[in-house]
N, C-alpha and C positions, 0 to 999 in steps of 0.2 A: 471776421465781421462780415466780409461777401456774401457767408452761407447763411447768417441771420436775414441779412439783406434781402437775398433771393429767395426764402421762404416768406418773407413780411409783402413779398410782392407777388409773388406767385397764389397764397392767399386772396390779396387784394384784388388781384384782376381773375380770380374765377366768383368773388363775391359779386365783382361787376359785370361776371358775362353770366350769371347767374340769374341776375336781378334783367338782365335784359333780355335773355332767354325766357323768361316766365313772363314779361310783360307784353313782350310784341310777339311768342312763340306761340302760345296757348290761342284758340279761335276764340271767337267770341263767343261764349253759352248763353248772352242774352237773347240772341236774335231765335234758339230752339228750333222746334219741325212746327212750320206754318201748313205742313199737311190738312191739317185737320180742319183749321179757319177757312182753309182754301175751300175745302169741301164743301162746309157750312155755307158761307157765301154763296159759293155758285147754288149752290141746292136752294137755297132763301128763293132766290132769283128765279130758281125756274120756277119753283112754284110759284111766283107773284106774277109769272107772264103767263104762264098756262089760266091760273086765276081769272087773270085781264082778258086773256082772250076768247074765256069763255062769257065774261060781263060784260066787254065789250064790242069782240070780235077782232079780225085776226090783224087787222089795216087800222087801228086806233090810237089816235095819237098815245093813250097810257101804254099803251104794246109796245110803242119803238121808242119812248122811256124806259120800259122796262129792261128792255134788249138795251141800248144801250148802257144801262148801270150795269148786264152782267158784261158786256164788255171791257166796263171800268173793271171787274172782280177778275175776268179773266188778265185785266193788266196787274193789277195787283199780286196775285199769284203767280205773274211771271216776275216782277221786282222782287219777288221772296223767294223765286226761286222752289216755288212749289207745284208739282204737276197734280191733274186732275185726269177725270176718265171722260177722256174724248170721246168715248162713241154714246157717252147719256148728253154729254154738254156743248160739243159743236155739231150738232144737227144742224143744218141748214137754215130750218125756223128761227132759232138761237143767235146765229150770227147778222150783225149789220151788214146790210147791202145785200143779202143771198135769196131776197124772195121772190 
């Protein structure tokens, strides 16, 4: 009866390290590559300042709203964990505080 035993359990606890392997093992596939949104975002952005800064000029209060939202898109993109092409999107212009 030992060697029923120790199959009935030996079963039993790879069902269980089965079921916890697949649950907390596997990443999470919802979160995906935010590559692409990262891009879209910032891109939206610079063209809304470039926009502004030609309707409005370069010291306008819509300008450094504008820079600031892409600052928010650049935090966004780092909380996902997604990079962007810094030599179109941290220009000097671009960042708060650099003018």
């Amino acid at each position: 009866m030992t060697s029923k035993n120790f199959w009935i359990r030996l079963a039993l606890n790879v069902a269980i390290v089965g079921g916890l392997v697949s649950a907390f093992g596997i990443p999470s596939l919802a979160d995906g590559d935010h590559q692409a949104e990262c891009q879209r975002r910032l891109e939206s952005d610079r063209a809304r300042i470039d926009s502004d800064v030609i309707r409005y000029g370069d010291n306008s209060g819509q300008v450094h709203h504008d820079i600031t939202k892409m600052d928010k898109s650049r935090q966004w993109c780092r909380d996902h964990k997604a990079d962007w092409d810094h030599d179109r999107f941290d220009l000097s212009f671009y960042l708060t505080g650099k003018r």
